[in-house]
Structure formats: C-alpha cells, structure tokens
C-alpha positions as CSV (number, residue, x, y, z in Angstrom):
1,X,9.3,15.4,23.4
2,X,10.3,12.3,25.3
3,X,9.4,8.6,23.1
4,X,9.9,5.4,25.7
5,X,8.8,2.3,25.4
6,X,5.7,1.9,26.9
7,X,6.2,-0.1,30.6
8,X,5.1,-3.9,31.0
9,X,6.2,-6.6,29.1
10,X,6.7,-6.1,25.8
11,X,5.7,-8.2,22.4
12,X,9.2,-9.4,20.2
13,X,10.2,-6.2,18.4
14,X,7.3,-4.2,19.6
15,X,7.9,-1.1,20.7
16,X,11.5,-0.6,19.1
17,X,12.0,3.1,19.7
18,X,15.6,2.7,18.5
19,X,14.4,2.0,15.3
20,X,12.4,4.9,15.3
21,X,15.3,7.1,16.5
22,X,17.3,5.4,13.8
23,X,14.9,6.3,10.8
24,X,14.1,9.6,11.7
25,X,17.8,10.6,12.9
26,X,18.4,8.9,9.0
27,X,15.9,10.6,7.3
28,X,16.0,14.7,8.9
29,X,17.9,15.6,5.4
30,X,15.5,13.5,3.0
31,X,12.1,15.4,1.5
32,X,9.9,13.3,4.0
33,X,8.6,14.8,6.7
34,X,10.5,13.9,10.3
35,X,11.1,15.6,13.6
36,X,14.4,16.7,14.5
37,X,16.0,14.0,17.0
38,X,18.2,14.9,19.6
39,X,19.5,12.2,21.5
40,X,19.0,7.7,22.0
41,X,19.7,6.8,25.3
42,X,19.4,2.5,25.2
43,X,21.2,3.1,29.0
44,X,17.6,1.7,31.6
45,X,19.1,3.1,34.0
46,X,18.3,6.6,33.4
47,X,14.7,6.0,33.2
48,X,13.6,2.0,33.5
49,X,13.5,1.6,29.9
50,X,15.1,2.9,26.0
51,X,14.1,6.7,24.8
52,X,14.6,9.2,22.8
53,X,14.1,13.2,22.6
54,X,12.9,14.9,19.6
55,X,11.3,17.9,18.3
56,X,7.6,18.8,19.0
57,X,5.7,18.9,15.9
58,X,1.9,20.5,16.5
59,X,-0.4,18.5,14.6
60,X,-3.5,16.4,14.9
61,X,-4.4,12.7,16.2
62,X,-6.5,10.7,13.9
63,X,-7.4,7.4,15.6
64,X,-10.2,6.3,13.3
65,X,-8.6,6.3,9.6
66,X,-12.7,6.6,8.3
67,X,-12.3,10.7,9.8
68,X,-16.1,9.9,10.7
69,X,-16.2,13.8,11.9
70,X,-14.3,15.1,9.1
71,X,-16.2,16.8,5.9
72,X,-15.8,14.6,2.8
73,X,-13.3,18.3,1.7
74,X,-11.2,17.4,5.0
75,X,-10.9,13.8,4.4
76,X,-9.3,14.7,1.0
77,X,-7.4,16.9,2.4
78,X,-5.8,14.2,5.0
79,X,-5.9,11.3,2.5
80,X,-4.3,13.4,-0.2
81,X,-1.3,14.3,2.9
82,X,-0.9,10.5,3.7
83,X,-0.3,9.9,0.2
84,X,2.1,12.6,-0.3
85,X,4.3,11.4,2.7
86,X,3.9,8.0,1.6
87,X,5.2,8.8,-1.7
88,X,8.0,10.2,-0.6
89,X,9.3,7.9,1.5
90,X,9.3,5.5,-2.0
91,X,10.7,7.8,-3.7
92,X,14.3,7.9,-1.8
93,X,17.1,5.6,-2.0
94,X,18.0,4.5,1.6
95,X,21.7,4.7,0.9
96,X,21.7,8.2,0.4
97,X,20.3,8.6,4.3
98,X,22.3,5.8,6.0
99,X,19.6,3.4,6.0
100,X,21.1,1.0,3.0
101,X,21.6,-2.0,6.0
102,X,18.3,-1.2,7.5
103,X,15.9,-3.8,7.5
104,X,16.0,-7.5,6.2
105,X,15.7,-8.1,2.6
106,X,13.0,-10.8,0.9
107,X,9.7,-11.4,1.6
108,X,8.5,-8.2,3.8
109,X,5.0,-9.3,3.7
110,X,5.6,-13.1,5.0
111,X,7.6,-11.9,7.5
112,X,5.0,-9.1,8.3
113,X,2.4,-11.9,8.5
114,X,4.0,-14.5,10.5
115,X,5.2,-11.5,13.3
116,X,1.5,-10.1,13.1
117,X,0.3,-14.0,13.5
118,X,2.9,-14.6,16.4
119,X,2.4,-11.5,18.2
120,X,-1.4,-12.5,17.8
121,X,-1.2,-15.6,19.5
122,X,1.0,-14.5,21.9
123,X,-1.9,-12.1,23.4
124,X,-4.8,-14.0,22.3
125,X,-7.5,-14.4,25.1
126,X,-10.1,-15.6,23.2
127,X,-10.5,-18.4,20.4
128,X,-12.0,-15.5,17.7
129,X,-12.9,-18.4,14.7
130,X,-13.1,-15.4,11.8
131,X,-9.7,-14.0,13.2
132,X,-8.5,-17.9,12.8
133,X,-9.9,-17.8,9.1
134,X,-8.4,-14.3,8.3
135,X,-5.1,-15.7,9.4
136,X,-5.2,-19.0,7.4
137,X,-6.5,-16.9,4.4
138,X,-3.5,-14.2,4.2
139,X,-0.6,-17.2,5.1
140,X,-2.2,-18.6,2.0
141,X,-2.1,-15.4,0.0
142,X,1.6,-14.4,0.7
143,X,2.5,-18.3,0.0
144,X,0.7,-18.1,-3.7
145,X,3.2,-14.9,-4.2
C-alpha cells in the first residue's frame, strides 16, 4: 500500500506521514498491532509529495465510532478490540522500540488543544458561537490541570 500526503495545502503538522512511517517502522517487533513498512521516500520528486509503502492489512472502515449498523454483540466486539490495542500501546516502553526521543514531553493535552484551536481557525469559514464556547471551555480545563 502507498500512504502520501494528501495534495493541496496542508495544515502545520497535518498529514505527517513520516511520523507514521516512523511509529509503525518502531513498533513492527512490539505486541501492538502494525503493518509491516517497507520504505519512506521524503524525496517530492518521485511523486509531488512524502510516502511510504507498507503492508496491506484486510480489515474494515468504521467512519461513525456509534457502529449505528452494528448489533449491540458486534459493537462489543469492536469496542473490546479498540481497547485491547489501545492497551497495548500503554503498556510498552518506547525505548525498547526506538521511540524514547519521539514526541515532546509536558503538557500533551495543552499542546493538543492549542494545535486543534489553531488548525481550527486556520480553516474556519463560519463564526460557529457553540464551537467558540467549546474552545474557551477546554483552554480553561487543561489550564485548571
């Protein structure tokens, strides 16, 4: 499979298939579940923008996280999944997977808040007043700790 990032421009660390490529490549010996990665190419050239190659891995897309189709047994099923992977991933020590200088250390969630309020602003069309509220409320929560 070919990832790229996607064509147009692009929102401040959007799109950062080399971080992907990086995590996965990191984490193909580690109990959580990865394709195998083949190859980064960060040289435009080749094909107008950054990819990488990996592994097809069948499997299903779930767009609405509710699984409105999905029997309450299925929805278990899935939810149960998530949390296994999930768990996993916390369970590992980055070190052991080359990933100990991945990342910045501190406050995740502020900086996960101001990028998400930034890259919000920077496509806004419309004034949205309960989107305006939301983002006041959650700067106020991550400030209160």
């Amino acid at each position: 499979m070919l990832r790229k990032k996607p064509p147009g421009k692009l929102l401040t660390s959007a799109h950062m298939v080399e971080r992907e490529y990086r995590i996965m490549h990191g984490l193909r010996e580690s109990p959580c579940p990865v394709p195998r990665v083949h190859l980064l190419c960060e040289d435009e050239d080749i094909i107008g923008t950054t990819f990488f190659i990996m592994d097809y891995v069948e499997g299903r897309l779930l767009k609405n996280p509710a699984l409105p189709n999905s029997s309450p047994e299925d929805r278990r099923e899935v939810y149960l999944e998530m949390n296994q992977v999930l768990g996993s991933l916390h369970c590992i020590d980055p070190r052991e997977y080359g990933l100990e200088n991945f990342g910045k250390t501190g406050n995740y969630f502020q900086r996960q808040v101001d990028r998400w309020t930034k890259q919000y602003l920077a496509a806004k069309t419309d004034e949205i007043e309960s989107m305006e509220c939301l983002m006041k409320w959650v700067a106020r929560q991550c400030a209160s700790g």
